[in-house]
N, C-alpha and C positions, 0 to 999 in steps of 0.2 A: 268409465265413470257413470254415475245414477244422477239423474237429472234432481232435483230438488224434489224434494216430496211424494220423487216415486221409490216405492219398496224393493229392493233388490231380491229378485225370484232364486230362489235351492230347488235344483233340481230333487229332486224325488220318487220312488214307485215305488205300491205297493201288488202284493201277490191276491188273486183272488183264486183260491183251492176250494173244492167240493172233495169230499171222502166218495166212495163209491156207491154211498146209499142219497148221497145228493146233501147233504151236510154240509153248509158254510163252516172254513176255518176263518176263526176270533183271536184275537189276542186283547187280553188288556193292561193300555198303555201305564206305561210307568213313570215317563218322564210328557211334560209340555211339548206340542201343545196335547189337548186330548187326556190329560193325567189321570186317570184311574176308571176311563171309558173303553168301551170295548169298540173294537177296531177292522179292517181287515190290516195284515201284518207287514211292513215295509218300512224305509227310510231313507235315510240322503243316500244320493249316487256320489262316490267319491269320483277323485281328480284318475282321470285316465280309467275309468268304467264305462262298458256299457250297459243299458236300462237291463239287459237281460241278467247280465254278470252281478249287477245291485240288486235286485230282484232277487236272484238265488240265494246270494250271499245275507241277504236281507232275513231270508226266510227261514233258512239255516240258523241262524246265529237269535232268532224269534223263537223258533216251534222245533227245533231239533229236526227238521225234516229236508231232506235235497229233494228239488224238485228243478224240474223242466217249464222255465215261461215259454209261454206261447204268444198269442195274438195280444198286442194290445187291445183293452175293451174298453178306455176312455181318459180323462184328464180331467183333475179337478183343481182348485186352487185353495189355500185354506191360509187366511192374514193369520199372524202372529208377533205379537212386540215387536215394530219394525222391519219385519220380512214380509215374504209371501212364501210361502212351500207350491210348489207345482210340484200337482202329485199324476204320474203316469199310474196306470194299475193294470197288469197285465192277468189273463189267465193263465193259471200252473198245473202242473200235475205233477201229484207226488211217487217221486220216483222210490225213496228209499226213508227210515228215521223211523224215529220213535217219538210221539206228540210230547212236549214238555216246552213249560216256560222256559225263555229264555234270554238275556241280555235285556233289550228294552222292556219287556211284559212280563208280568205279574203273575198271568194265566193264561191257559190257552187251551183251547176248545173246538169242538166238530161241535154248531147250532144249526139247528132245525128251523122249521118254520116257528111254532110254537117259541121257544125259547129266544128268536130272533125277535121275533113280536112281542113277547112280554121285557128284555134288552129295550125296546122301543119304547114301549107305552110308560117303563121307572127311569127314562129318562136316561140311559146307563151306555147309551150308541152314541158314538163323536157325534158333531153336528153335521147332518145331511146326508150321514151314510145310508139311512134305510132308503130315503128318495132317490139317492143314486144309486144303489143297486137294483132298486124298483124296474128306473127310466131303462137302464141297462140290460134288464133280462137279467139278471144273477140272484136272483133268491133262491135263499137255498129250497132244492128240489122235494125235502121231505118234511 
């Protein structure tokens, strides 16, 4: 049971990929919260998953691509109409795939520093993603 007036937390993770030239993979969302912002790619962890298992599955059914998480590299929270998403965000590496929109997103992308920063400056980034991947060490390398 949820006490009065607190938000009941969804588990969630998303995938943080670099390409091999150091290239953040983007996806842009399609559904709330986040609706037509660019993103890194994940979503809820279903009943009987783990963060690793949802994380793949996540990324897969996102960008066309299997990939291997690794390390968790931090935890965010994000309110929405009566929830809160706890979002785990693990780093990945892509094992196998072909880049392509997929299920939740719109689009999907290998951005740069450039491209990350101009994403930032028209306003086009969920909220607080550029400062947490800042805090984190994860900008992309090129």
């Amino acid at each position: 049971m949820v006490a009065e007036g607190v938000q009941p937390a969804i588990r969630c993770v998303g995938g943080i990929v670099f390409d091999r030239g150091g290239r953040l993979l983007l996806v842009r969302r399609v559904n709330p919260p986040g609706e037509g912002l660019w993103s890194i790619p994940g979503g809820r962890v279903e009943q009987g998953e783990t963060d690793h298992e949802a994380v793949t599955r996540e990324l897969f059914e996102e960008t066309g691509l299997s990939v291997t998480a690794g390390a968790l590299i931090g935890r965010v929270t994000r309110p929405a109409e009566g929830r809160v998403y706890e979002i785990h965000d693990y780093l990945c590496q892509v094992r196998s795939g072909v880049l392509r929109a997929g299920d939740d997103a719109s689009d999907a992308r290998w951005t740069s520093v450039a491209i990350l920063s101009t994403l930032r400056v028209s306003d086009l980034l969920v909220e607080g993603l550029y400062t947490t991947l800042d805090e984190w060490g994860q900008l992309p390398r090129s």
